[in-house]
C-alpha positions in Angstrom: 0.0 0.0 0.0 1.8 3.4 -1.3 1.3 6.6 1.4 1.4 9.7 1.1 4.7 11.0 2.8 5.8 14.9 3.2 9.3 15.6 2.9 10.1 19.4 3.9 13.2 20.5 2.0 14.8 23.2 3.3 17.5 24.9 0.5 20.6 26.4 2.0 24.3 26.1 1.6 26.2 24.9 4.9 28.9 27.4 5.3 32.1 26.3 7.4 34.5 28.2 8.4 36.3 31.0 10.7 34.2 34.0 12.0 35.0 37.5 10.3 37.5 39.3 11.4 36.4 42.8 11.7 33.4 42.6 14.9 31.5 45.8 13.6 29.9 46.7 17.0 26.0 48.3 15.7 23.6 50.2 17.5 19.9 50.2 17.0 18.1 53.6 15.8 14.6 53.3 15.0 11.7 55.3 15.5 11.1 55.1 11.5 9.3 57.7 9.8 10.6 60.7 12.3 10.7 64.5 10.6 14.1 65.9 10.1 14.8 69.6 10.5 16.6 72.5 8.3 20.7 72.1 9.0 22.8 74.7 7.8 20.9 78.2 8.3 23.9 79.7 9.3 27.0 77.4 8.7 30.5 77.1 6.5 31.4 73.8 5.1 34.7 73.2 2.9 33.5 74.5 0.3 31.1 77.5 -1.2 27.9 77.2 -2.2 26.8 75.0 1.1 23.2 74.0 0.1 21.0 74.0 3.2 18.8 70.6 3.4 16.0 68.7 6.1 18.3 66.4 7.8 18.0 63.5 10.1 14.2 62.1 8.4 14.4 58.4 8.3 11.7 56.1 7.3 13.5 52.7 7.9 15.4 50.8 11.3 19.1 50.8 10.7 22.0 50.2 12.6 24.9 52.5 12.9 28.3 52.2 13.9 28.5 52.7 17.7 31.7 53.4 17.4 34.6 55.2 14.6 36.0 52.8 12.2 39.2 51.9 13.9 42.8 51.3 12.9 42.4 47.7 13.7 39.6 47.4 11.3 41.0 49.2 8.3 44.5 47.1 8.3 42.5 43.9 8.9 40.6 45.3 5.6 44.1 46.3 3.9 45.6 42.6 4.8 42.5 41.0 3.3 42.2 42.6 0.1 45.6 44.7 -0.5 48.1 42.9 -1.3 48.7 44.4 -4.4 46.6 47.6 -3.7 45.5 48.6 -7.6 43.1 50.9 -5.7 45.3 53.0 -3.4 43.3 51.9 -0.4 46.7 52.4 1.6 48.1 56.2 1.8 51.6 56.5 3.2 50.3 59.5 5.2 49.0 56.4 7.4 52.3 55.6 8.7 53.0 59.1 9.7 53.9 58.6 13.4 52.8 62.0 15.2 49.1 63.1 15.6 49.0 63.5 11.2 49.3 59.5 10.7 46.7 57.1 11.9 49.4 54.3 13.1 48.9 52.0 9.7 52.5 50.9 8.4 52.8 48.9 5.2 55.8 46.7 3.9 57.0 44.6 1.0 56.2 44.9 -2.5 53.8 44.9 -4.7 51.6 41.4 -4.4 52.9 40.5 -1.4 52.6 44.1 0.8 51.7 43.4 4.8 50.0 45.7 6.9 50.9 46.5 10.7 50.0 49.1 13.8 52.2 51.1 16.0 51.4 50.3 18.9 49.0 52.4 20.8 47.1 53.1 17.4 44.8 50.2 17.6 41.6 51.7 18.8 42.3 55.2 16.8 39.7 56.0 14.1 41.4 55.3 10.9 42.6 58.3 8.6 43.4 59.0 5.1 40.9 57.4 4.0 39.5 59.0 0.6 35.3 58.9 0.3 35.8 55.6 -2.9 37.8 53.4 0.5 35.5 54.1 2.5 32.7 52.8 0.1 35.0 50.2 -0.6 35.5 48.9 2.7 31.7 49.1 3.2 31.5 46.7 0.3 34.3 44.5 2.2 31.7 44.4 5.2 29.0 44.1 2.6 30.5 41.0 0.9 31.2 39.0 4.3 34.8 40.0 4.6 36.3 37.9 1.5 39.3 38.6 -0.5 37.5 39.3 -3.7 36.5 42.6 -5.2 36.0 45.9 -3.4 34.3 47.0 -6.8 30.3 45.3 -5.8 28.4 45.1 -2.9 26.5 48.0 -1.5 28.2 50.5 -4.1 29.3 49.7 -7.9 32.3 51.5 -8.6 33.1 52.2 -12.2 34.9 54.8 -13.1 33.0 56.7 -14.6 30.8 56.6 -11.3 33.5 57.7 -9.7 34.9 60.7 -12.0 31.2 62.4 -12.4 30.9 61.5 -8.8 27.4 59.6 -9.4 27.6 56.6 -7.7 24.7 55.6 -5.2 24.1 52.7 -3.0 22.6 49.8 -3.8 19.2 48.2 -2.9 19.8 45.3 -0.9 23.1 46.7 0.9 24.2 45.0 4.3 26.8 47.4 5.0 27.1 51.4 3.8 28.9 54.7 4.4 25.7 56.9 6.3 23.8 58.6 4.6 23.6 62.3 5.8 20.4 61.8 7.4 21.5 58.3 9.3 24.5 59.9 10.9 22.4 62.9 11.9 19.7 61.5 13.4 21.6 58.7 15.4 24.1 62.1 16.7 21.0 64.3 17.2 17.6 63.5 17.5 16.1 62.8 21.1 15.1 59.3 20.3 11.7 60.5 22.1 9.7 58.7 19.6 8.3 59.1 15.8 9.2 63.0 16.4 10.8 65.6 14.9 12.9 66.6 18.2 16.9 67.2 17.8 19.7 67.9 20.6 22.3 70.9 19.0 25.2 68.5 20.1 25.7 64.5 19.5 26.1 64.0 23.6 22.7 64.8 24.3 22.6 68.2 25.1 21.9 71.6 23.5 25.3 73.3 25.2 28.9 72.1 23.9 30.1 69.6 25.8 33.2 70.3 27.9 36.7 69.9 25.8 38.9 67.6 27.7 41.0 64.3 28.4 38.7 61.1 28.4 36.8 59.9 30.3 35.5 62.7 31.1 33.8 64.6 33.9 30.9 67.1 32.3 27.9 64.8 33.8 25.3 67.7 32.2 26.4 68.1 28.4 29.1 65.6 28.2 32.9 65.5 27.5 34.6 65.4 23.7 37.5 65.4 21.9 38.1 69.0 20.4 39.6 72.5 20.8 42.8 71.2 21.5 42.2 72.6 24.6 43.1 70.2 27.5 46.9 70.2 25.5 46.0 67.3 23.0 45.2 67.5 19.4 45.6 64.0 18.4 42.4 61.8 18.4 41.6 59.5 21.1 40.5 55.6 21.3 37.1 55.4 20.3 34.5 55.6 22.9 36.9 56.7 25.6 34.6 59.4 27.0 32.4 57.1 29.0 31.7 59.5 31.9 28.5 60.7 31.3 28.4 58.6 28.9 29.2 61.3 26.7 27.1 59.4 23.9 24.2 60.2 21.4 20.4 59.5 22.8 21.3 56.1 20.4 24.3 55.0 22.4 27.0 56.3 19.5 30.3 57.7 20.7 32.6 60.4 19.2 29.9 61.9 16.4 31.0 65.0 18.2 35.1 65.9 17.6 37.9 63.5 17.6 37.8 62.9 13.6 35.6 64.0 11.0 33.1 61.4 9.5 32.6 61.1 5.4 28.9 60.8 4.6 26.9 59.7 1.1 25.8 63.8 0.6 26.9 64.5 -2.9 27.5 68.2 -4.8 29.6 68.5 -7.9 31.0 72.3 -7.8 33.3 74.4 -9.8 35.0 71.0 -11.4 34.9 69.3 -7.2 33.2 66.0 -6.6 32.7 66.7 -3.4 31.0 64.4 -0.8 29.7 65.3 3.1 31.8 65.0 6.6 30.0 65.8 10.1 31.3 66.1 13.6 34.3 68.0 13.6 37.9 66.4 15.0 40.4 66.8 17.7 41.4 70.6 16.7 37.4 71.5 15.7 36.9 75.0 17.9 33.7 77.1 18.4 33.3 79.6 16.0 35.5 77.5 13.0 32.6 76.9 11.0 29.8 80.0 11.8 29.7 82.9 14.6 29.3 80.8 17.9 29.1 77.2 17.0 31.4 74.4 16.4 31.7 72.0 13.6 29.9 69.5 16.5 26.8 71.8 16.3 24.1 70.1 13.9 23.9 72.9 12.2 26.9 72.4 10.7 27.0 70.5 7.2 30.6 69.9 5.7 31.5 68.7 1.8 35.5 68.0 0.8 36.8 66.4 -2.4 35.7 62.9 -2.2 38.6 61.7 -3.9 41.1 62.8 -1.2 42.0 61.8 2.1 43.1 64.1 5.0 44.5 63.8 8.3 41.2 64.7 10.0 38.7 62.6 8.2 37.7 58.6 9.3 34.3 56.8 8.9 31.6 55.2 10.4 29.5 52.3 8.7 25.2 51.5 8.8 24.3 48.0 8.6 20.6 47.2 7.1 19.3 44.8 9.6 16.7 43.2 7.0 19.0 43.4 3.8 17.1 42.4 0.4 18.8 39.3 -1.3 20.4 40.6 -4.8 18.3 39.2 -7.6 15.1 39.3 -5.5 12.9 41.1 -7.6 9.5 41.1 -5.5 11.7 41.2 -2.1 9.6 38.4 -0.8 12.9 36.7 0.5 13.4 34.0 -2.0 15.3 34.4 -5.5 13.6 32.1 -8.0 11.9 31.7 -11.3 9.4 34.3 -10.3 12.7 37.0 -10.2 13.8 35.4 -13.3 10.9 36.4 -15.2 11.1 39.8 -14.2 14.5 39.7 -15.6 13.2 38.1 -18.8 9.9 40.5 -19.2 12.3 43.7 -19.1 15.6 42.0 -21.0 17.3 45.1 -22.8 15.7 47.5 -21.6 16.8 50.7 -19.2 14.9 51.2 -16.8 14.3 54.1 -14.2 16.3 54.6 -11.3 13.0 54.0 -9.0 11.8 50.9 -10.5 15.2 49.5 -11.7 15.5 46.8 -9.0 11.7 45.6 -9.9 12.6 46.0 -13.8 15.4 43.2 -13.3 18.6 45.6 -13.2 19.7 43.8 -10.2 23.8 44.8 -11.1 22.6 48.9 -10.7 24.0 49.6 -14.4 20.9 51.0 -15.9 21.0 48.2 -18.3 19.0 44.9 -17.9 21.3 42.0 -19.6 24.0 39.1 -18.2 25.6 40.9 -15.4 22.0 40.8 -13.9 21.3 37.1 -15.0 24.9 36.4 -13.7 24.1 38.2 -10.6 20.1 36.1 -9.9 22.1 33.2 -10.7 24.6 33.8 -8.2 22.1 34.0 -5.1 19.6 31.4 -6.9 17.0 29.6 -4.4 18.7 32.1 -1.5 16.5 32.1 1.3 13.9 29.6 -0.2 12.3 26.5 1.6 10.0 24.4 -0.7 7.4 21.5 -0.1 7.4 18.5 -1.9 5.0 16.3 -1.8 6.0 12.8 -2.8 4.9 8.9 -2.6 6.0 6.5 -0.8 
């Protein structure tokens, strides 16, 4: 007698292996759907014009960065994927060893360079990094940490992205640069609800906090990195003002001073492709950026030559909790033949930016052909369980 049997196959690829080596330590900030305010009434950035924009609206959960991108993190990056360095993600400026380096040394030649830290450097934010590494190291996170190209994941870098400064991250990213309004609201807002309710300074307070050694000891408005004025210009470890804690209303540490942070804000000016920084650094004082405020103030937006790096300026990375599998065309959570025939239905065409993901241009090259089959077919059946019913 033949019965009816279930079998529940469940489709999934058994990864073994070592842990990552970067720990990316994320905070939560939601409250999704919050107003932003106007940023930039009064302020200076790098360069002129400064458009003023609504910053810090947010209609999605995310996680940020609780802390700076650290030495640490970037050589483990550099020793992964820069052993021959075709993309200049080392600068020499890094091995600098007074308060202009970040620590980073670099040895051997090319193929076979090794990365190191002076001691003490560890827990520094990393500098001289240029906006393009910073995506690039993103896409590092993005793509679990591998040694394969820094060229995909939550950015595509061509370059001709790159030159007329257009590129943009891509749906389904784990891992990003912020976006403008991410790093503002997780530095300001009150984190009092769906509201449209900021703090003037990323340590939860509307006066500057106090300028002075870690850890600290302004219990009101909170202790930070800057003005150079307790005898110290160089930056600190990251989250080393824990008296307070001298953090945002989101838990982040050191949105305020010790280096600037790059941000996605984009403006092409006078031949500059220029991309955003927040937060000011160790020799930030009041008054640098507008009549009585600091670059900590919120109202201070900042833009600087995106293909550059400077002594000054780090990074901190979002993760997308829920990220949307590549090659998942109705973003129910499983990449099969129904994303394959949105692929087919739009093959050859070039679709819009808004509906490019649903139009099958899964690769973000404004083109629907085989780098988007190659790219479904690489994440095929991802995050699919099927029921088959067979006899027995």
């Amino acid at each position: 007698m033949k019965t009816k049997v279930l079998i529940i196959l469940v489709v999934g690829v058994l990864l073994v292996g070592t842990a990552p080596a970067v720990d990316m330590e994320a905070v939560a900030v939601d409250n999704p759907c919050n107003s932003g305010e106007l940023s930039s009434p009064n302020s200076v950035g790098a360069y002129e014009p400064l458009p003023d924009r609504v910053c810090g609206a947010v209609d999605y959960v995310y996680k940020i960065g609780k802390y700076e991108v650290t030495n640490a993190q970037y050589c483990e990056f550099l020793k992964t994927v820069a052993a021959s360095d075709p993309h200049g993600l080392y600068d020499p400026n890094m091995a600098i060893t007074n308060e202009e380096g970040c620590g980073i040394t670099r040895s051997g030649s090319e193929g076979s360079y090794t990365y190191n830290i002076m001691p003490g450097r560890a827990n520094k934010p990393v500098k001289w990094v240029s906006f393009w590494d910073a995506c690039r190291f993103a896409n590092w996170l993005h793509n679990g940490q591998g040694s394969g190209s820094t060229e995909m994941g939550a950015y595509t870098l061509t370059s001709e992205g790159i030159a007329n400064n257009t590129v943009t991250r891509s749906v389904g990213w784990k891992w990003a640069v912020t976006s403008e309004d991410e790093w503002y609201k997780a530095a300001y807002h009150k984190n009092d609800g769906v509201t449209g309710n900021y703090w003037d300074y990323p340590t939860g307070s509307d006066t500057p906090p106090t300028a002075e050694a870690p850890p600290g000891t302004d219990m009101l408005n909170g202790s930070a990195n800057y003005d150079g004025g307790w005898g110290d210009i160089e930056e600190t470890n990251v989250g080393a003002y824990t008296a307070k804690p001298s953090s945002s209303p989101y838990g982040t540490f050191d949105q305020g001073g010790n280096a600037w942070e790059w941000n996605e804000s984009a403006l092409n000016w006078e031949g500059y492709s220029l991309r955003g920084v927040r937060g000011g650094e160790a020799s930030s004082n009041v008054g640098e950026g507008a009549p009585g405020i600091s670059a900590l103030h919120a109202m201070f937006r900042g833009l600087t030559p995106a293909n550059e790096g400077y002594n000054d300026v780090g990074l901190r990375v979002v993760e997308n909790p829920e990220p949307i599998n590549p090659g998942d065309a109705d973003r129910n959570g499983c990449v099969n033949f129904v994303d394959f025939a949105f692929l087919a239905n739009h093959w050859g065409d070039w679709p819009q930016p808004s509906t490019q993901w649903q139009d099958g241009d899964f690769y973000d090259d404004d083109v629907v052909d085989m780098n988007d089959l190659s790219l479904l077919a690489d994440f095929w059946l991802d995050g699919c369980t099927y029921l088959i019913i067979g006899e027995n």
